[in-house]
Each structure stands twice: as C-alpha cells, then as structure tokens.
C-alpha positions as CSV (number, residue, x, y, z in Angstrom):
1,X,80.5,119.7,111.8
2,X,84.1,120.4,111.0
3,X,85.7,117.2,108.8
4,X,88.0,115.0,110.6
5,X,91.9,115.3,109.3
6,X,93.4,112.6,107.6
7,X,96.4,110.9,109.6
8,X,99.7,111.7,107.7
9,X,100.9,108.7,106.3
10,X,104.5,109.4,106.1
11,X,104.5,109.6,110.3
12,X,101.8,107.5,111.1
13,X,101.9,104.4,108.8
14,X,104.6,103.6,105.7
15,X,103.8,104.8,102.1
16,X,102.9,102.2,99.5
17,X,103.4,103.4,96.1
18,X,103.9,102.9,92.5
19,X,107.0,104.0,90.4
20,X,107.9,103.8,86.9
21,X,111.6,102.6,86.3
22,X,113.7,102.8,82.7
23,X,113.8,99.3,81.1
24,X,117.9,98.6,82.6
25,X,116.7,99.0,86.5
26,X,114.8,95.4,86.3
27,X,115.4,92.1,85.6
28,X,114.6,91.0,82.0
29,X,112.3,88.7,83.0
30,X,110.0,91.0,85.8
31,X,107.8,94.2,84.3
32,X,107.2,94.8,88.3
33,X,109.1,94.4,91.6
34,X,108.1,95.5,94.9
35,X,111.0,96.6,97.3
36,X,111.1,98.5,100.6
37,X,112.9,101.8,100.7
38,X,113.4,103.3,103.8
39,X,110.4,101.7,105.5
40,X,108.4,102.5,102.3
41,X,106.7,99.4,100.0
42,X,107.3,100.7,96.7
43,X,106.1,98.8,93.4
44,X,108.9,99.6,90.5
45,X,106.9,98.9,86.9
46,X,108.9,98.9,83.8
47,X,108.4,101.6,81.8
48,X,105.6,101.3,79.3
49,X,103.7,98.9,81.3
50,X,101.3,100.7,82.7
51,X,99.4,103.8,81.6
52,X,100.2,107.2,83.8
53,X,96.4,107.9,84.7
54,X,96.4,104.1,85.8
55,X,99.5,104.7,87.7
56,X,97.6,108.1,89.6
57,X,94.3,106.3,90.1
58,X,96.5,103.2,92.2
59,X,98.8,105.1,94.0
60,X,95.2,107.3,95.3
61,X,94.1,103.8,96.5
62,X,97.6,102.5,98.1
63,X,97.4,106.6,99.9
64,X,94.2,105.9,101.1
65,X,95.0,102.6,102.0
66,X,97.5,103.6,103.9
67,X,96.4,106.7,105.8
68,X,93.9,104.9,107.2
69,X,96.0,102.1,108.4
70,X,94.0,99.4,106.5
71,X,97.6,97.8,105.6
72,X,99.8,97.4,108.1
73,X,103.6,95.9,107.5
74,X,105.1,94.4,110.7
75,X,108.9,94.3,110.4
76,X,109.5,92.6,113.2
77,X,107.9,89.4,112.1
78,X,105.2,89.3,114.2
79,X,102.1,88.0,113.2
80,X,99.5,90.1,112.7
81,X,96.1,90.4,114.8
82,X,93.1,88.8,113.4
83,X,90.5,90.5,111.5
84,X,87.4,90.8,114.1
C-alpha cells in the first residue's frame, strides 16, 4: 500500500516555528516572543537559551503539528469549532 503524502504546510496550513535571535532583537526583560510573519507563528528565543538539538526536536513537532492541521489560527477572530 503506497504511503499517504503529507499536506504541505506552507499552502495548506501556516508554519509555526522556532528561531534564535542575537541578544539586541528582544526586550531585556523576555528570552522568547512569539510574532506572526507573514501568516507564520514564529517563536524568537534569545540566543543561548535554548540548546540547537532542542530547538530541531520542537520545530519537528510544531511541523507536524502543523501539517496535519492539529493547530489551526483563525485570523479573522472567529471562534473556533469544538473539539468532538
């Protein structure tokens, strides 16, 4: 049985991932901010908060997460559907 294709996030849902930013980009008093870029939810960590392998093993999750559409972000405000 051939093995089913996973949806392409970029077109299908928005990415959710983490980046590391130099210690000037936040606010002295956050290590993390999430912002959206370009319908993207992207988590910026400071620098040296955060071990690169941890960083890999997340952002695997948040793809996965996201490719198959278990988060959703609604824009619009709307509220979203209850869990069944």
């Amino acid at each position: 049985m051939p093995e089913a294709e996973e949806p392409d996030a970029r077109h299908e849902y928005p990415d959710s991932h983490i980046e590391f930013v130099p210690d000037r980009k936040l606010p002295r008093d956050r290590n993390v901010v999430r912002v959206e870029l370009q319908g993207s939810i992207v988590w910026l960590i400071r620098e040296g908060q955060m071990t690169e392998p941890l960083r890999q093993e997340i952002n695997d999750i948040l793809g996965h997460v996201t490719r198959h559409g278990l988060q959703i972000q609604r824009w619009d405000g709307d509220e979203p559907p209850h869990p069944n």
